[in-house]
DOBA-867955 format. One record per residue (C-alpha): residue in three letters; y, x, z. Coordinates in nm, 4 decimals. Each point is the difference from the previous one (the first is absolute). Layout:
N
+------+----------+----------+----------+
| resn |        y |        x |        z |
+------+----------+----------+----------+
|  ala |        Y |        X |        Z |
...
+------+----------+----------+----------+
# end
This chain:
314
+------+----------+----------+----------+
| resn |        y |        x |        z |
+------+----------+----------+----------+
|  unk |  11.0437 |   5.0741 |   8.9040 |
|  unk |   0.3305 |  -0.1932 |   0.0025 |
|  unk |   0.3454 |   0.1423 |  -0.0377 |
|  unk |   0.0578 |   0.4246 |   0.1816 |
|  unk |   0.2145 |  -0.1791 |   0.2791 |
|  unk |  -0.3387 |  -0.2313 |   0.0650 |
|  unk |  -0.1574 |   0.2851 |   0.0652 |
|  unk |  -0.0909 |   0.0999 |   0.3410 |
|  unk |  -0.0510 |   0.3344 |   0.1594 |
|  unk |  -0.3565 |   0.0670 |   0.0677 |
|  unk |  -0.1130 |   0.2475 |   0.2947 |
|  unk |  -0.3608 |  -0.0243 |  -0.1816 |
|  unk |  -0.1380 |   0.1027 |  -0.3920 |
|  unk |   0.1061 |  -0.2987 |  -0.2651 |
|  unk |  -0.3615 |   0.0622 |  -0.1273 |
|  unk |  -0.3009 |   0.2491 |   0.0507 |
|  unk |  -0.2151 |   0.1371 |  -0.2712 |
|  unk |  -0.3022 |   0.2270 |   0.0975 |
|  unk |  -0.2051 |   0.1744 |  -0.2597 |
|  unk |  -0.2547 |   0.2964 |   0.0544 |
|  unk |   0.1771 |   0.2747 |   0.2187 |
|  unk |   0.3634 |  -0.1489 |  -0.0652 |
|  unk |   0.2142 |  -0.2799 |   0.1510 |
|  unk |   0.2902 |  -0.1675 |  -0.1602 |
|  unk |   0.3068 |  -0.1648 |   0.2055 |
|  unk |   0.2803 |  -0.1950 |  -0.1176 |
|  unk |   0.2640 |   0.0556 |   0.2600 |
|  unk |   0.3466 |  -0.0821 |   0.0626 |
|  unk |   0.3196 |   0.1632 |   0.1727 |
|  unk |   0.3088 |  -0.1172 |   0.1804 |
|  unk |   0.3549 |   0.1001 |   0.0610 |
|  unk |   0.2533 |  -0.1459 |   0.2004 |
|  unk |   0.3795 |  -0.0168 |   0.0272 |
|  unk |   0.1509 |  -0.0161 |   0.3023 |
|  unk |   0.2435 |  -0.3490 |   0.0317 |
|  unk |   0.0173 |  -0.0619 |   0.3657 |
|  unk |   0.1763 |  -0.2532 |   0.0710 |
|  unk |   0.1315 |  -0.0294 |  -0.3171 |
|  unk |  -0.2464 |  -0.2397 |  -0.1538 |
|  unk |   0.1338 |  -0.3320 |   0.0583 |
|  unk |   0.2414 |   0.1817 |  -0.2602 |
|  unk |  -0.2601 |  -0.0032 |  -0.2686 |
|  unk |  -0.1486 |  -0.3668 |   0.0135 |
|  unk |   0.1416 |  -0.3129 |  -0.1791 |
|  unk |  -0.1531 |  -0.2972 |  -0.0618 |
|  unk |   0.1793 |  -0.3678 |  -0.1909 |
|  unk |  -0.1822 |  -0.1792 |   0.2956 |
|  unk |   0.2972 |   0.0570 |   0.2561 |
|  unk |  -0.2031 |  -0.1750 |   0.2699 |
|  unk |  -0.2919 |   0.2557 |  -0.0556 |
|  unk |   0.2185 |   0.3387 |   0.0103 |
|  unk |   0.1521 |  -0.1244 |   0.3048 |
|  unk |  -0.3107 |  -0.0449 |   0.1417 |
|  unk |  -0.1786 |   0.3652 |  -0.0990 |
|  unk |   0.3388 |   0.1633 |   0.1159 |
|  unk |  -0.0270 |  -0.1829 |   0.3136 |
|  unk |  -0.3555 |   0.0641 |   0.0580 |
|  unk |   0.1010 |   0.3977 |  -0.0937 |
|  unk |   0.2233 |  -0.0089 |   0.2408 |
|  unk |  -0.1881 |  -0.1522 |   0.2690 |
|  unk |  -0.2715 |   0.2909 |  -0.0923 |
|  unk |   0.2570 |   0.3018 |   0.0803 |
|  unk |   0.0841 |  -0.1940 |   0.3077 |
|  unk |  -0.3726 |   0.0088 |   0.1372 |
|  unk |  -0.0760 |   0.3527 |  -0.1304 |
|  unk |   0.3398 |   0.1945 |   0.0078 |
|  unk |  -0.2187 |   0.3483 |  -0.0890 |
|  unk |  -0.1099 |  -0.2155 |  -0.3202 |
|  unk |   0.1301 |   0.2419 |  -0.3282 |
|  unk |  -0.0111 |  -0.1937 |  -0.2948 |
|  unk |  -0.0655 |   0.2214 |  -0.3455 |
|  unk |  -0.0701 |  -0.1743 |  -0.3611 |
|  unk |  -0.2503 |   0.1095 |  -0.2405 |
|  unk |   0.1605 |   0.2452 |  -0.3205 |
|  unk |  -0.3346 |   0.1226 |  -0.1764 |
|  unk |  -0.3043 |  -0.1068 |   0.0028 |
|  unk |  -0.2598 |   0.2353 |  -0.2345 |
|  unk |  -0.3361 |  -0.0636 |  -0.0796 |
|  unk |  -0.2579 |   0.3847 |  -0.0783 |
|  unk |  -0.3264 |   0.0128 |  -0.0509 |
|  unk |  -0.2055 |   0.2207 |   0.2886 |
|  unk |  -0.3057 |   0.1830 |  -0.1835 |
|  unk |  -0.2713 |   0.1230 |   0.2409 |
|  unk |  -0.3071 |   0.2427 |  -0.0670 |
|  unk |  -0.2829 |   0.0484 |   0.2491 |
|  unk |  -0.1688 |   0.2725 |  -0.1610 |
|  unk |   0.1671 |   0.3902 |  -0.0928 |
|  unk |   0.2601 |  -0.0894 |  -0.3418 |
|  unk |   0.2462 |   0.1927 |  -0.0742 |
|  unk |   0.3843 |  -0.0441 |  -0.0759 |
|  unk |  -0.0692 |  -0.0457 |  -0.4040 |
|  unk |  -0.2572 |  -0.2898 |   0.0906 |
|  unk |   0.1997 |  -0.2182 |   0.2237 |
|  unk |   0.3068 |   0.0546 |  -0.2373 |
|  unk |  -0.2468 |  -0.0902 |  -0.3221 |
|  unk |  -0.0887 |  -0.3348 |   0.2430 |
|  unk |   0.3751 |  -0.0204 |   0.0499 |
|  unk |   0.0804 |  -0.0238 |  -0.3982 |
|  unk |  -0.3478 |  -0.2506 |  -0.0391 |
|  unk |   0.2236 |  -0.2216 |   0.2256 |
|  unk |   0.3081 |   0.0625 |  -0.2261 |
|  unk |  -0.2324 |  -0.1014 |  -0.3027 |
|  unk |  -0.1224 |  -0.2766 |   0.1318 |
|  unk |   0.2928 |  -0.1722 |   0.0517 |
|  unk |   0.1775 |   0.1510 |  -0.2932 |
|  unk |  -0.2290 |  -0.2406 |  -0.1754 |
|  unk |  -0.0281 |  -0.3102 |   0.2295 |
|  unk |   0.3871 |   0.0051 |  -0.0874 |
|  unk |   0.0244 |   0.1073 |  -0.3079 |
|  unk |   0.2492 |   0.2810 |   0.0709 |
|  unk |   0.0039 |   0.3211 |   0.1431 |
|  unk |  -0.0234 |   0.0257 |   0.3115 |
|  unk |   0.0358 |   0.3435 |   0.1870 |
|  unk |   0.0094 |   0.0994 |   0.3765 |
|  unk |   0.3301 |   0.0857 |   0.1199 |
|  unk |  -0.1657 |   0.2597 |   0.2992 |
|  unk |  -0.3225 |   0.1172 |   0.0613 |
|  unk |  -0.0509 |   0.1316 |   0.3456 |
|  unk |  -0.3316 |   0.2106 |   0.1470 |
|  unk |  -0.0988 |  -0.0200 |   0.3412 |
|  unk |  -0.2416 |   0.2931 |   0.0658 |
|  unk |  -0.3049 |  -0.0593 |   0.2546 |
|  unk |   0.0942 |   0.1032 |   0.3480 |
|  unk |   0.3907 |  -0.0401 |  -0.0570 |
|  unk |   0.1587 |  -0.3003 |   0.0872 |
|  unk |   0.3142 |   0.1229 |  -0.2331 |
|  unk |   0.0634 |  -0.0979 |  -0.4040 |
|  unk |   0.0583 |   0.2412 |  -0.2235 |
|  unk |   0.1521 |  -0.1695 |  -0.3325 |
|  unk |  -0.1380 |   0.1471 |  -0.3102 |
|  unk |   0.2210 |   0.1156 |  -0.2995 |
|  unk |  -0.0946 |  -0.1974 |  -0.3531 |
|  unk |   0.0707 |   0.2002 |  -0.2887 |
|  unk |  -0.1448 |  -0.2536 |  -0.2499 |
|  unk |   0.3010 |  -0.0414 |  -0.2602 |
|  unk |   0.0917 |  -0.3658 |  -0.1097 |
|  unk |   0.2207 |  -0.0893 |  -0.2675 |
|  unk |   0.3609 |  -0.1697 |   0.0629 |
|  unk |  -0.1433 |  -0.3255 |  -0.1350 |
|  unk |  -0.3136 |  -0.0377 |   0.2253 |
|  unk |   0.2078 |   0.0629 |   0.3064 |
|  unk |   0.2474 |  -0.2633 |  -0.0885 |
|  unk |  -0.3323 |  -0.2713 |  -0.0696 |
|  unk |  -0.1580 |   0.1397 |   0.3084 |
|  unk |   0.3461 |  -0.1612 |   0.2030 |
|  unk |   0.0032 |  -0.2712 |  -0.2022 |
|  unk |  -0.0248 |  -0.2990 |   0.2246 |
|  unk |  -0.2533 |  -0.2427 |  -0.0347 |
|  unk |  -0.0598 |  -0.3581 |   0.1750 |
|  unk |  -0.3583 |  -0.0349 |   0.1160 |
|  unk |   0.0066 |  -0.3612 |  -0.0455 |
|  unk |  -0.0113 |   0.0476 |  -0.3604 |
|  unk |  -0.2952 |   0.2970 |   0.0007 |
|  unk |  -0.3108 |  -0.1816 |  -0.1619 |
|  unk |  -0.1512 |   0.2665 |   0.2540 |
|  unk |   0.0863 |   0.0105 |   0.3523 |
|  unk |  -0.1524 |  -0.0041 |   0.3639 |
|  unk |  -0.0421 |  -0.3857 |  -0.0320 |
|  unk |  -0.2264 |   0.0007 |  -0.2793 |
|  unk |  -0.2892 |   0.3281 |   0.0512 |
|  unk |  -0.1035 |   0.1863 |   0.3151 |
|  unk |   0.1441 |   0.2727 |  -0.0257 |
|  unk |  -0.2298 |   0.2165 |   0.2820 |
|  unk |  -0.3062 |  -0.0988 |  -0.2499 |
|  unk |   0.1853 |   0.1069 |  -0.3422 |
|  unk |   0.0998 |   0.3991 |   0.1829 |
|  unk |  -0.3747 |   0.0090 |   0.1005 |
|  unk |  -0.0928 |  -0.0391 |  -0.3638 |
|  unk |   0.3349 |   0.1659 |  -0.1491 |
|  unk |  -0.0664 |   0.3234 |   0.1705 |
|  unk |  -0.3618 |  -0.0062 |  -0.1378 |
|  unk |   0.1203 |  -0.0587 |  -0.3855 |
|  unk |   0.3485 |   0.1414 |  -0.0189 |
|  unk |  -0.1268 |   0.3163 |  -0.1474 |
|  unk |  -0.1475 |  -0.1678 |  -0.2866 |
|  unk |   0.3297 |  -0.1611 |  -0.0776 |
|  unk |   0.2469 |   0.3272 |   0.0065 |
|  unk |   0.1759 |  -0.0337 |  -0.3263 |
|  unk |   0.0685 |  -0.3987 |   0.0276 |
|  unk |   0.1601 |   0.0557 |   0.3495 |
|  unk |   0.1857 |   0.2539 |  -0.1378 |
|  unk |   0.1611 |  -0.1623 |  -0.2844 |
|  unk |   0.1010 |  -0.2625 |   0.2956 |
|  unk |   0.1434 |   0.2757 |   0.2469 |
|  unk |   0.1929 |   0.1627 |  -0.2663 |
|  unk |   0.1328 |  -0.2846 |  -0.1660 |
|  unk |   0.3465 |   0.0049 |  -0.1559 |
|  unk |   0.0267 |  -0.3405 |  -0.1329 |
|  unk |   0.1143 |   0.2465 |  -0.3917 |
|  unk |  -0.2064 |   0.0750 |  -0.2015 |
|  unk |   0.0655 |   0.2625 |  -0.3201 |
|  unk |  -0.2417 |  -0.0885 |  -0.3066 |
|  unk |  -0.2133 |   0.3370 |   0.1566 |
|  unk |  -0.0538 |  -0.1746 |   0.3033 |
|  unk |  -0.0612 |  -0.3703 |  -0.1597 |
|  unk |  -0.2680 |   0.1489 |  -0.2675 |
|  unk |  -0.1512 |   0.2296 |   0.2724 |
|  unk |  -0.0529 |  -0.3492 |   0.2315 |
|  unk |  -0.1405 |  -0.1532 |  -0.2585 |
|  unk |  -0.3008 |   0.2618 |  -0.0628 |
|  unk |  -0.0253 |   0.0401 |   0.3323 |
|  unk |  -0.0533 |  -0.3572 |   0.1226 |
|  unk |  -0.2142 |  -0.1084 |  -0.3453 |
|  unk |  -0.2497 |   0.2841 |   0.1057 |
|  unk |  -0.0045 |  -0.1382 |   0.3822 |
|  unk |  -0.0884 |  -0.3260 |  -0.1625 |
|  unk |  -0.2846 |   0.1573 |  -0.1945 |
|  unk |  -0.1210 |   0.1658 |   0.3188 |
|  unk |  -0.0232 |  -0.3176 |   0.1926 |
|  unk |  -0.1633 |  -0.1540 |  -0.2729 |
|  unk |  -0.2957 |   0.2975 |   0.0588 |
|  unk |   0.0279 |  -0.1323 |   0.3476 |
|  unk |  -0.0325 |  -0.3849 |  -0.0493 |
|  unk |  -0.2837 |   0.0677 |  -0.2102 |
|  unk |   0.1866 |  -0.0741 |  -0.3558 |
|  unk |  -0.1083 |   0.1033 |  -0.3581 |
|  unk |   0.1986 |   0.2314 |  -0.2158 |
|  unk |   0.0938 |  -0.2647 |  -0.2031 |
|  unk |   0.1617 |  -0.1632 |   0.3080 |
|  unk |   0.1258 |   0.2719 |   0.1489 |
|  unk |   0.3331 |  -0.1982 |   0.0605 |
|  unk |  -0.0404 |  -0.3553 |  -0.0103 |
|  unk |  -0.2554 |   0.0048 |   0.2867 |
|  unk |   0.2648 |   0.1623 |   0.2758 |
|  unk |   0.2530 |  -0.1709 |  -0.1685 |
|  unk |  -0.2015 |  -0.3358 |   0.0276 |
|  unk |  -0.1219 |   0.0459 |   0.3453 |
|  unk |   0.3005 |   0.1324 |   0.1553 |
|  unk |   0.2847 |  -0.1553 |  -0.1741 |
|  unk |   0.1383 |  -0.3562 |   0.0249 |
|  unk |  -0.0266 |  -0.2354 |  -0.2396 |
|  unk |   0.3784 |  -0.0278 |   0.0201 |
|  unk |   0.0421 |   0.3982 |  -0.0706 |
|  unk |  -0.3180 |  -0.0462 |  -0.2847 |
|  unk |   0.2461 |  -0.2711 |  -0.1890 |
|  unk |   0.3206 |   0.2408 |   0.0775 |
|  unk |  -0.1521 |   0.3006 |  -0.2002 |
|  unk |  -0.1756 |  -0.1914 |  -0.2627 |
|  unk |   0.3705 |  -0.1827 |  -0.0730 |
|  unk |   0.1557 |   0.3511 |   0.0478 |
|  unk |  -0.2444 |   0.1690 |  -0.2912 |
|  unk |   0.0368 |  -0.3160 |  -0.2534 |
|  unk |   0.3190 |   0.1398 |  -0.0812 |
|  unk |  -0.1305 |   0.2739 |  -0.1545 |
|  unk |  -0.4240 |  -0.1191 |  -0.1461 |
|  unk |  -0.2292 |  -0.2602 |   0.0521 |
|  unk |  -0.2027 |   0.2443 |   0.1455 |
|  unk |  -0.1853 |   0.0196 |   0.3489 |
|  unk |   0.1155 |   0.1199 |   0.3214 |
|  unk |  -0.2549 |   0.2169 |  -0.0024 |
|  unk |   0.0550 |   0.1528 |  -0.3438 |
|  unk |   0.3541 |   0.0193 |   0.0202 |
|  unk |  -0.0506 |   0.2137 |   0.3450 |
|  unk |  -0.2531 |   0.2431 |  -0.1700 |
|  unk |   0.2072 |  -0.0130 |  -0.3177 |
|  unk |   0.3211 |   0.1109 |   0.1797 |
|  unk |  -0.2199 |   0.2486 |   0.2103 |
|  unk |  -0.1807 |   0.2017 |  -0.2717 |
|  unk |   0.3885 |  -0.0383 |  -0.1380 |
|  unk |   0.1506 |   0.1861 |   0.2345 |
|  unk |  -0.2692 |   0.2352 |   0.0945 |
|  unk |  -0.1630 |   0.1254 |  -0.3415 |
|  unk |   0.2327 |   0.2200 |  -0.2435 |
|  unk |  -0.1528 |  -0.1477 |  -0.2938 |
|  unk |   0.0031 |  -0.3839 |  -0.0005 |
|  unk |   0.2228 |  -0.2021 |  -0.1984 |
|  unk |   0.2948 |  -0.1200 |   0.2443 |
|  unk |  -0.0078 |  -0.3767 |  -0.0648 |
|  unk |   0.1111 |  -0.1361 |   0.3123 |
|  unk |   0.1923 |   0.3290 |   0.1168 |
|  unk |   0.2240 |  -0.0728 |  -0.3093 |
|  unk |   0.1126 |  -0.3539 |   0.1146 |
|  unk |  -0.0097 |   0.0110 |   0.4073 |
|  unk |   0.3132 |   0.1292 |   0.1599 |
|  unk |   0.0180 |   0.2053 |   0.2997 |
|  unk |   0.0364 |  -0.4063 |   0.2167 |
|  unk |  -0.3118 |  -0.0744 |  -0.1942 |
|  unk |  -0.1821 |   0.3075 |   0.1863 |
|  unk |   0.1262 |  -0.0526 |   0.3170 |
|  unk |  -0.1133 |  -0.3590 |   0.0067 |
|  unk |  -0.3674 |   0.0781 |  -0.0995 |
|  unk |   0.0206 |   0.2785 |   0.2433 |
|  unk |   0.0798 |  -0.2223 |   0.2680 |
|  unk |  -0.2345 |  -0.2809 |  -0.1058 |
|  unk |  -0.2982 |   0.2582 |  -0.0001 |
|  unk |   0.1065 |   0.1272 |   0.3224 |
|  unk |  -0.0009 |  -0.3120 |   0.1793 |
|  unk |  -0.3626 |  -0.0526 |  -0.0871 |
|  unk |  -0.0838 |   0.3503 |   0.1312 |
|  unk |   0.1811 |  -0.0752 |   0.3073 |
|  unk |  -0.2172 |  -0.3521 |   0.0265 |
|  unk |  -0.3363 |   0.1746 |  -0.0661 |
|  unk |   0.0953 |   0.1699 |   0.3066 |
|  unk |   0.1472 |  -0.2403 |   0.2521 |
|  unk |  -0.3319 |  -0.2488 |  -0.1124 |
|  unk |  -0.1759 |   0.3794 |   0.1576 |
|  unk |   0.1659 |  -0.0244 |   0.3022 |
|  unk |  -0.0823 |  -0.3442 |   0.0551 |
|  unk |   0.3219 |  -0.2217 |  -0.1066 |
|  unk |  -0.1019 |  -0.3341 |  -0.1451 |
|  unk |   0.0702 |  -0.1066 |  -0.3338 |
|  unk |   0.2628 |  -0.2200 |   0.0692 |
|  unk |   0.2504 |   0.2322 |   0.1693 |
|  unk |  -0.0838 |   0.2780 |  -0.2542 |
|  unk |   0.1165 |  -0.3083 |  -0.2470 |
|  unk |   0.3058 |  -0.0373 |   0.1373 |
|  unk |   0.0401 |   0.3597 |   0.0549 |
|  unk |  -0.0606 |   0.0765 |  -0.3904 |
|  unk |   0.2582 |  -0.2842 |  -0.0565 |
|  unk |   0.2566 |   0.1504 |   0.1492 |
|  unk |  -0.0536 |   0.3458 |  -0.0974 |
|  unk |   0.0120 |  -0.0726 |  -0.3383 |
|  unk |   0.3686 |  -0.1826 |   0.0003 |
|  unk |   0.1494 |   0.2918 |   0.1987 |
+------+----------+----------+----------+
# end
């Protein structure tokens, strides 16, 4: 919460999850740089009455403790600390490690990678940092740095408990492999390959929920779309497809999918959508995906709302 130099080092976890045989930690860590008695060098303030009185008061604090060394904070990190009480192996914590990656890959909307993932064996008090080898392209590096300003998440610590959503998370994430990966491995490009191949992939994730919901065939669509999607992002596709038919949202999505999929069907919206055209349905089906499952872990409908909102102007 609040701006990085707001934040305060903590000697204790941020937050604790427990599940069955694991425990979760949010932790932070500090480093220093030594100033000395150099730091009345480093403050300023337009209230001269004020800095004259913290310099004075500094100085008056060397006087009474002359042994006093003065350092100021250069890093301050924040890891996640993954505990198992029963026998896993290397592969399992590191799969937990990469659920944690997902997680948050979606929460904010970008990839979202660890930078180091140490192992600390049982009966050794040492780390021992573990080698990735999992290849990323150029692109998905430079989004994972990107920097983004939590005040303007639609998702952040403020707004869900966090402990409560890894409880359920680690329970689900399995289910949800190839959505978390299109988030982890995100590029923010997109060749006409990769648009189409979102498109079938996401319309038949719809279909599957709708198998889930309890929906018809003949709804197999409209009911995720309708239970999971804003009435905001409802009116935003319906306006989008008017430029083409007067046609449904949900036949235009299992028009363009039996399109794209099936050898022999006639091409009638393939011939007219260009490859911005695919990667906007793409995204809008996506989004509803991605709803379906923070409504599973729990999120209420108005923060997925304003989630979906801003997801779909990125």
């Amino acid at each position: 919460h609040g701006f990085f130099t707001q934040l305060k080092h903590l000697e204790h976890p941020i937050f604790i999850a427990k599940g069955n045989h694991w425990t979760l930690q949010l932790v932070n860590h500090v480093s220093f740089s030594v100033i000395g008695d150099d730091l009345l060098n480093i403050i300023n303030c337009q209230n001269k009455a004020a800095l004259e009185n913290i310099i004075h008061q500094l100085k008056k604090t060397k006087e009474l403790y002359p042994d006093a060394f003065f350092s100021i904070r250069k890093e301050l990190v924040f890891y996640f600390r993954i505990k198992s009480s029963n026998d896993l192996g290397i592969e399992d914590h590191i799969s937990k490690c990469w659920d944690i990656s997902g997680l948050f890959s979606i929460l904010l909307n970008k990839p979202t990678l660890p930078e180091e993932i140490n192992i600390k064996f049982k009966g050794n008090g040492s780390k021992t940092p573990c080698l990735l080898t999992t290849g990323f392209e150029q692109r998905t590096i430079d989004l994972a740095l990107r920097e983004i300003k939590h005040q303007l998440l639609p998702i952040n610590r403020k707004h869900i408990n966090l402990g409560k959503i890894f409880c359920k998370w680690f329970k689900i994430a399995e289910r949800y492999m190839p959505l978390t990966i299109t988030y982890q491995y995100e590029t923010g490009f997109r060749t006409l390959h990769q648009a189409h191949t979102d498109i079938i992939l996401f319309a038949t994730q719809l279909e599957a929920i709708n198998k889930t919901i309890g929906g018809s065939k003949n709804e197999k669509y409209m009911k995720p779309i309708n239970e999971y999607a804003s009435l905001f992002l409802i009116q935003e596709i319906e306006m989008f497809f008017k430029k083409f038919n007067n046609k449904s949202i949900g036949e235009n999505i299992a028009t363009l999918r039996n399109e794209l999929a099936h050898v022999d069907r006639k091409k009638e919206l393939m011939n007219i959508l260009t490859i911005g055209d695919y990667v906007k349905i793409g995204n809008y089906l996506k989004t509803i995906v991605t709803s379906y499952l923070l409504s599973d872990l729990g999120i209420n409908n108005i923060i997925i709302e304003k989630y979906q909102a801003q997801t779909i102007q990125e």
